[in-house]
C-alpha positions, 0 to 999 in steps of 0.5 A: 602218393597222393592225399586230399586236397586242402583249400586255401582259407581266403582273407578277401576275395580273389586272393588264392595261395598260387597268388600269394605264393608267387609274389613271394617266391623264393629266388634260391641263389646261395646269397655269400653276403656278410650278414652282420654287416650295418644295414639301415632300419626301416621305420615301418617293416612288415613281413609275409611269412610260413608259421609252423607250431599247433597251427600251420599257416601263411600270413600276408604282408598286411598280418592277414592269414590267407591259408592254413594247412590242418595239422600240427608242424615243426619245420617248414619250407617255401620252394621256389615254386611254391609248393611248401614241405611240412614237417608232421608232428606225430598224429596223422601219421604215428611216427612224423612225416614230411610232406609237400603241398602244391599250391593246389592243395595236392599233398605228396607223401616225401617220408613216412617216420619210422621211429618216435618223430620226425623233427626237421626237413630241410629241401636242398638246391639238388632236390633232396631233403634233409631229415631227422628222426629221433627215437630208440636209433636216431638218425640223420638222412638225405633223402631224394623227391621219392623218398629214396634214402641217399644218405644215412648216419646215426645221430650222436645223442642220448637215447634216454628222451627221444623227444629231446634227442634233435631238432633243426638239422641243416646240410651246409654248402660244402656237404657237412650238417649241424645238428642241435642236441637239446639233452646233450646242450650242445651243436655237433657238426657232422661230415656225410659219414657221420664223424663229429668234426667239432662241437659248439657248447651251449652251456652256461659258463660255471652255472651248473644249477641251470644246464638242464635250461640251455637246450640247443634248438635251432643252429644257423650258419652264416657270415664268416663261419659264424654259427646262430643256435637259440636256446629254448629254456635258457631263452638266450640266442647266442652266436658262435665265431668261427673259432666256437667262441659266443661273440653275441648273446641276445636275453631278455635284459637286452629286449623291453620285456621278458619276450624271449620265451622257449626261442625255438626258430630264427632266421638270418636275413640278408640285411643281417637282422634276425627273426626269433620265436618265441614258442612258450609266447602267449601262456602268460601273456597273449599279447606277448609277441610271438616273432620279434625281428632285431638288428645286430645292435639288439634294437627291436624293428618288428614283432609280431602276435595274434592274441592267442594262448600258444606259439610258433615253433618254426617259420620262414620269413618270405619278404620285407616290405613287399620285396621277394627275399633272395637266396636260401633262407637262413633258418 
């Protein structure tokens, strides 16, 4: 169904989002490259890239917002064809939604929530989505281009705090989901009828004072069967190997301050530096960065803030230094 269209807020003068959008198209190739492999730094980065959070828009790769969607996201995505899927906080429909907006503002209705939230949408190469809704019968879903549900099965989480139940689920290439369950402080990875085939546990190690503080929010697999999850509260990302064991772990002792603050979002880029943010950025300190890009040997190569009071719960990173990133994002 089809809404109002949505202008794009321009940043200079003959720039328009179908433009911006098809310099940094995604090109979706399944791009099977080792992503911690050692990769050069360069000494100037810049980025084009989606935010998701209170505010919702595009930033050029000169840090210019060039158009801006009017509510608040959680998740969000650039299809190669620059529409872009936004995942709704609950507001302009009670119970979340996913939609998706042409490059000429035209808004499709994909899934209207029907329960507490709706917490993630991810697109798929066959041209489903993949969504979440947290509430009294969590769930997972598949679902087609019209909203057809193709694939269902309950969440195993608890029931207590739906707000707190999942958030960026993600289907795997060989049909398998992960899904990240802050109260429960762990990833479960689920096949397509919903069994749990194993678990990554984000708890800290003999800390039990602080376990309410290692929330799993974003989990990320890549490399060799390797697994990226940030922890909000527990501000840590770690990273899990194959075996389920944390091989990496990025805190604040290992950054120039205190940045790491709620690490909801990241994103694995193919030269295999990863793009963190920092939700809670801001409340103390403005300034604070609100992405920071850093390399497997933790070395800060980007950062990125816009002086406001409030983070960026989500985003898509869509090129580096001008150049379109290949494959699908990692995110």
């Amino acid at each position: 169904m089809k809404g109002s269209k949505m202008m794009p807020r321009r940043s200079q003068p003959g720039t328009t989002l179908r433009d911006f959008l098809s310099s940094v198209a995604i090109v979706c190739i399944v791009c099977a490259t080792a992503i911690w492999s050692a990769s050069a730094v360069a000494a100037d980065v810049t980025h084009s890239f989606l935010a998701c959070g209170n505010d919702t828009y595009l930033v050029d790769d000169d840090g210019k917002k060039i158009w801006s969607y009017p509510h608040a996201t959680r998740d969000g995505f650039v299809l190669p064809n620059g529409s872009i899927v936004l995942t709704l906080n609950k507001g302009k429909y009670p119970g979340g939604a996913v939609i998706k907006v042409s490059p000429e503002g035209d808004e499709t209705l994909i899934w209207k929530g029907t329960q507490s939230e709706v917490n993630s949408a991810q697109p798929t190469a066959d041209g489903t989505y993949v969504l979440t809704e947290a509430g009294p019968q969590p769930r997972l879903l598949e679902v087609d281009g019209a909203g057809k549900i193709v694939l269902e099965f309950p969440l195993a989480c608890q029931h207590a705090n739906h707000h707190m139940q999942t958030r960026m689920a993600r289907k795997l290439p060989d049909g398998s989901f992960l899904a990240p369950h802050l109260f429960d402080f762990a990833v479960k990875h689920y096949d397509s009828s919903g069994k749990v085939l194993r678990q990554f546990d984000t708890t800290i190690e003999g800390d039990t004072a602080h376990k309410q503080h290692t929330w799993p929010f974003t989990a990320i697999r890549h490399g060799d069967g390797e697994t990226l999850v940030c922890c909000t509260h527990g501000n840590r990302v770690v990273n899990f190997d194959r075996q389920g064991e944390i091989h990496w772990l990025l805190t604040n002792d290992d950054l120039p301050g205190p940045w790491l603050q709620d690490p909801c979002g990241a994103q694995v880029l193919p030269n295999g530096n990863i793009v963190i943010t920092s939700y809670a950025a801001g409340r103390a300190d403005r300034n604070a960065p609100k992405l920071l890009e850093v390399t497997p040997g933790k070395e800060v190569v980007w950062t990125y803030s816009d002086g406001k009071s409030h983070g960026i719960h989500h985003f898509q990173i869509l090129a580096t230094n001008g150049a379109k990133l290949a494959g699908l994002p990692r995110k």
